[in-house]
N, C-alpha and C positions, 0 to 999 in steps of 0.2 A: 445383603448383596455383596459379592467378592470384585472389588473397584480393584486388587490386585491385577487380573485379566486384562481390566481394559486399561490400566496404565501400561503396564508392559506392552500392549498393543501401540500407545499410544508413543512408547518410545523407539520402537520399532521403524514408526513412521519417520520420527526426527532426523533431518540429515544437517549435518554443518552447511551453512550458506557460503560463508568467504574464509580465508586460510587466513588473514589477517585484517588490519584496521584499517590497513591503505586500500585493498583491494573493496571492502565497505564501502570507504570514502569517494573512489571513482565511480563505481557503479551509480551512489546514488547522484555523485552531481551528474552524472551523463543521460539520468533518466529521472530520478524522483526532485533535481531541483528545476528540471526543465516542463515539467507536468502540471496540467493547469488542477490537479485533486491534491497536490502534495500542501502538508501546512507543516510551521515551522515556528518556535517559540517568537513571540512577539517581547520584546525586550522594555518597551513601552510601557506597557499594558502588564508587565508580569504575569502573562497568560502562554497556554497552550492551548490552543482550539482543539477542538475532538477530529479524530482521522477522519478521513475521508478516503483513502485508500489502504484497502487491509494489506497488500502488499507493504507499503514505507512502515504502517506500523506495526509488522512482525521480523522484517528487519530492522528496526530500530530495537525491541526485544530484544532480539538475540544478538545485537551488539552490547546490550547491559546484561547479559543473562547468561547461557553457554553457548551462546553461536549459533544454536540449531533450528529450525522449523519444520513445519512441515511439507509436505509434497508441492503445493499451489509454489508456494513463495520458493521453493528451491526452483522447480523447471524455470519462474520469471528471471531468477537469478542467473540461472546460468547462458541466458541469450544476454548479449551485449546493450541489446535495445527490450526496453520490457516490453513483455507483446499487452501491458492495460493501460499504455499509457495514453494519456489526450494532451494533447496540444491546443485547443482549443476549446469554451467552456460551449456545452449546450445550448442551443437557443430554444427559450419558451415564448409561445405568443398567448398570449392572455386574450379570452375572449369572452367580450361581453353578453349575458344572456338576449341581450337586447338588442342589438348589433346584426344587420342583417349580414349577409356572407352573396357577397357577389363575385364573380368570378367575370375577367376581362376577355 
């Protein structure tokens, strides 16, 4: 199999996300620190939880790596507001097998 092809595809895709480290820096406090998916080393615990949003962890990537991603993470990048963001976490209701379901 010639994996040449579909790398070169692959970089084709890549586009630089931010021109620098401050421009990084605002976007994510203005959307990835305000978001209820975003996680963040726990200094406590000497942990890093696993993402929850592929958005923060493909820029966070290409801020240790060479800057660039691909197509998804650049369009969220380049709105001021990310358009995946939640502000608020989902609500589950748990419901008993058992438990009838009445309606008022």
């Amino acid at each position: 199999m010639d994996f040449t092809k579909r790398d070169s595809a692959m970089e084709r895709d890549r586009k630089q996300l931010f021109s620098n480290g401050t421009e990084f820096m605002n976007w994510q406090g203005n959307n990835c620190e305000r978001c209820v998916k975003a996680v963040f080393y726990n200094e406590k615990k000497n942990t890093f939880p696993n993402y929850r949003c592929s958005v923060q962890r493909d820029i966070e990537l290409a801020a240790v790596t060479d800057g660039c991603s691909g197509k998804r993470t650049y369009e969220a990048v380049q709105a001021s507001v990310c358009p995946y963001i939640q502000y608020e976490r989902k609500k589950y209701v748990k419901k008993d097998k058992n438990q009838l379901n009445l309606e008022l």
